[in-house]
Legacy VTK file of the C-alpha trace (Angstrom):
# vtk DataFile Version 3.0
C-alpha trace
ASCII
DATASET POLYDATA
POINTS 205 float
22.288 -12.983 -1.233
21.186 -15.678 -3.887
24.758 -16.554 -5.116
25.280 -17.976 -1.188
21.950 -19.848 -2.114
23.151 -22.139 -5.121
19.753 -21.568 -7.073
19.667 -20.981 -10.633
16.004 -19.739 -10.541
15.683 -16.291 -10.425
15.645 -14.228 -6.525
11.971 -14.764 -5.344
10.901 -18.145 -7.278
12.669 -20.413 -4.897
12.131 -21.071 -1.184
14.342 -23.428 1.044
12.640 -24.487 4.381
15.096 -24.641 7.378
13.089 -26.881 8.812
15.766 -27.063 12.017
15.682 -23.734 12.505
13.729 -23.767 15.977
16.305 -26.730 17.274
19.026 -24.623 15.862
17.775 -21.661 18.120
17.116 -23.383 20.732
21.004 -24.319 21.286
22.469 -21.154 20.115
19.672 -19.332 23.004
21.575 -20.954 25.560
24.770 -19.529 24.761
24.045 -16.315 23.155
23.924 -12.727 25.068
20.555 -11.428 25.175
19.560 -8.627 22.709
17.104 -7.743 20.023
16.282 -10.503 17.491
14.925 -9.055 13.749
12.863 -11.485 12.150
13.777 -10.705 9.118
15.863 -8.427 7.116
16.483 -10.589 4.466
13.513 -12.922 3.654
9.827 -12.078 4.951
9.242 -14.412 7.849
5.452 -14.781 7.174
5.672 -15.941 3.651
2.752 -18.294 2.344
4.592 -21.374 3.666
4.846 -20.186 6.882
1.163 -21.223 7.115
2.273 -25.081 6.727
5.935 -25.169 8.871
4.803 -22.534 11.380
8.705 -22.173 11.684
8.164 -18.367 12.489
5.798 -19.170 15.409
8.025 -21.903 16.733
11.176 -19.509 16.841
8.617 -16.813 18.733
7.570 -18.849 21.542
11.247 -20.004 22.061
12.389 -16.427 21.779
9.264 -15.317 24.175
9.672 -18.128 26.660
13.489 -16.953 27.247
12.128 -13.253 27.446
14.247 -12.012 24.218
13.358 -8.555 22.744
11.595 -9.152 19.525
10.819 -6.791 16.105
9.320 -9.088 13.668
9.297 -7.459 10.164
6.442 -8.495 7.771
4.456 -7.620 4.581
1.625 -10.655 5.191
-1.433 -10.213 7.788
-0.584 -13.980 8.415
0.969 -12.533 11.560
-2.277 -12.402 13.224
-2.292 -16.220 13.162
0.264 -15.598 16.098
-1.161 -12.916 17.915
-1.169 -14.956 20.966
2.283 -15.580 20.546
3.698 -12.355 19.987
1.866 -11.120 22.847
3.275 -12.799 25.466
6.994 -11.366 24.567
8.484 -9.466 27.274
9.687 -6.980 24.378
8.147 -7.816 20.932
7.087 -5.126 18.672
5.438 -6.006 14.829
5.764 -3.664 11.553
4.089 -4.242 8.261
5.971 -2.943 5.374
3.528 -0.360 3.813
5.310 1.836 0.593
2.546 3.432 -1.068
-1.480 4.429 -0.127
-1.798 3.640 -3.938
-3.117 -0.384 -4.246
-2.362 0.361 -8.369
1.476 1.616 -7.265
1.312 -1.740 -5.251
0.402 -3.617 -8.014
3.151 -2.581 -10.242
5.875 -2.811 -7.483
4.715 -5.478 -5.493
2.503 -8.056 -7.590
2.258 -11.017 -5.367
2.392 -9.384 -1.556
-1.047 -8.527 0.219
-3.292 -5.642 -0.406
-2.368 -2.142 1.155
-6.083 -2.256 3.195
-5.138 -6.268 4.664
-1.981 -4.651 6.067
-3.012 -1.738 7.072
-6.162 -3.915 9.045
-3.447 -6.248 10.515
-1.689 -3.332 12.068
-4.338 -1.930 13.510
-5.319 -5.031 15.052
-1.989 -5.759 16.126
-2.214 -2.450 17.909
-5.060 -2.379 19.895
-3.921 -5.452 20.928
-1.767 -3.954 23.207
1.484 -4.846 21.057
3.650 -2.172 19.632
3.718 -1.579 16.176
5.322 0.381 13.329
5.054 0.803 9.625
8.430 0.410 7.614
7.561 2.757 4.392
10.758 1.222 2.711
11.394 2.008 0.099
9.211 5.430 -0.369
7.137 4.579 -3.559
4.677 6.932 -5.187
1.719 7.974 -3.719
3.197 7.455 -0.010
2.100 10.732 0.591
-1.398 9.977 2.074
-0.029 7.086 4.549
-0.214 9.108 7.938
-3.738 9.420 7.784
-4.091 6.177 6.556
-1.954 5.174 9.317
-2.869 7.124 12.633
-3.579 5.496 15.269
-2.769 1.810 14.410
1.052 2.456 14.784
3.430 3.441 17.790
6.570 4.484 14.839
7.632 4.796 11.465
10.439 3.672 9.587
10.953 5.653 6.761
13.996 5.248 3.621
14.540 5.760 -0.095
14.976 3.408 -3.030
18.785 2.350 -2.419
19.007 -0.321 -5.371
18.015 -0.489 -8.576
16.749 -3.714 -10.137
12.848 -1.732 -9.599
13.959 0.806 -12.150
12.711 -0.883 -15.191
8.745 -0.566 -13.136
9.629 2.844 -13.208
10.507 3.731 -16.627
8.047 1.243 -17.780
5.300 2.743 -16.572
6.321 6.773 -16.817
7.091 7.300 -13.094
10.551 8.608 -13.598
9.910 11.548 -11.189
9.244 9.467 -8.376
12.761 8.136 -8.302
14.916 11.639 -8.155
16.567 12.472 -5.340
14.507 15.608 -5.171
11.518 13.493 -4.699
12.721 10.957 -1.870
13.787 14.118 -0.054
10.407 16.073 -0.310
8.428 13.045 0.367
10.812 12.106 3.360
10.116 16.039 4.350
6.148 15.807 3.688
5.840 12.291 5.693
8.047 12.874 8.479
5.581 15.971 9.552
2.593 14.650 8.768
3.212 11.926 11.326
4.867 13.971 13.810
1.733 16.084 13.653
-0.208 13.086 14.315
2.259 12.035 17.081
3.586 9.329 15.304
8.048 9.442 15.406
9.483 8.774 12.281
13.008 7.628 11.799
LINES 1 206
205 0 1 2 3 4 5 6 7 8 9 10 11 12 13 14 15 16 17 18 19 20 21 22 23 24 25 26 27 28 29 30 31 32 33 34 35 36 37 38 39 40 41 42 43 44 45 46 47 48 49 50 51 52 53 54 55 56 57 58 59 60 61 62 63 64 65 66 67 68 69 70 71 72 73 74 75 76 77 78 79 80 81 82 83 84 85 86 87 88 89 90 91 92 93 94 95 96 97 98 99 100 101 102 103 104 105 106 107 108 109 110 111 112 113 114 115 116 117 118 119 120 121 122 123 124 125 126 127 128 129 130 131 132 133 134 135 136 137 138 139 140 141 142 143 144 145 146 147 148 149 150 151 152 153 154 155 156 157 158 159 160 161 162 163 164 165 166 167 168 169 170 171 172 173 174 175 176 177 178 179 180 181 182 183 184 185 186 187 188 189 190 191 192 193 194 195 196 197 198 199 200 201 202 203 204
């Protein structure tokens, strides 16, 4: 993705604003067929300068005023900010991206993204809401293993997948987890998780 970018800085220490982007969805709307809109697979929509631009929210109410199905995709409780937004969508649902119980795991994998505990209160707020919501444990990390309890009853689904690249191996060898990144142990964890919510009620896919 960053070589279509034309940064030199290194992938995550360089943000361009589209600031157009609700004018730019506002025309394409018009013409477009209706279906679900992902916001976003590639960049997290609710990133710290989405508190300034409010770009995300702006591209919600358009997408909610022209009754669009919606799954927003986030790791920040700044979603909240919009919960007035999102629940006004004919068909929006919300999932936090929540890899590991473990807040020390976190801190090795994921330095600069939000506590496990402010996620894990966003969804649950989210949820009794009224607005669906799921948890995308992607990619498994250590430690997932206590999530479903952690979990019930704050999310509708679960989203569940392995490491599939590698630029995170270095955390792991660095810091002796090399166990946690066989396939053996994606598969039991995938195993252990997907019961443990189906026992709760909770589908996993």
């Amino acid at each position: 993705m960053k070589r279509f970018s034309g940064h030199k800085e290194p992938w995550g220490q360089f943000v361009d604003v589209k600031l157009n982007a609700p004018e730019l969805l506002s025309t394409e709307i018009a013409r477009k067929r209706k279906a679900r809109v992902w916001i976003s697979g590639v960049c997290d929509p609710y990133q710290p300068l989405e508190a300034k631009y409010k770009l995300t929210r702006q591209c919600l109410e358009i997408l909610a005023g022209n009754h669009w199905p919606v799954t927003v995709q986030t790791r920040s409780p700044l979603v909240l900010r919009d919960l007035d937004v999102l629940g006004t969508g004919a068909d929006f649902e919300v999932g936090l991206s929540i890899t590991t119980a473990d807040e020390g795991i976190r801190k090795l994998f994921e330095p600069n993204a939000p506590p496990i505990k402010d996620r894990v209160r966003a969804l649950d707020e989210l949820h009794h809401a009224g607005i669906r919501t799921y948890a995308m444990v992607a990619p498994i990390l250590p430690h997932a293993e206590s999530l479903p309890e952690i979990l019930a009853g704050k999310v509708d689904h679960v989203v569940l997948d392995r490491m599939n690249y590698h630029y995170a191996d270095w955390v792991y060898r660095k810091n002796g987890l090399e166990e946690f990144m066989t396939d053996d142990y994606f598969s039991h964890a995938q195993q252990e998780l997907t019961s443990a919510f189906n026992n709760l009620g909770i589908s996993c896919r």
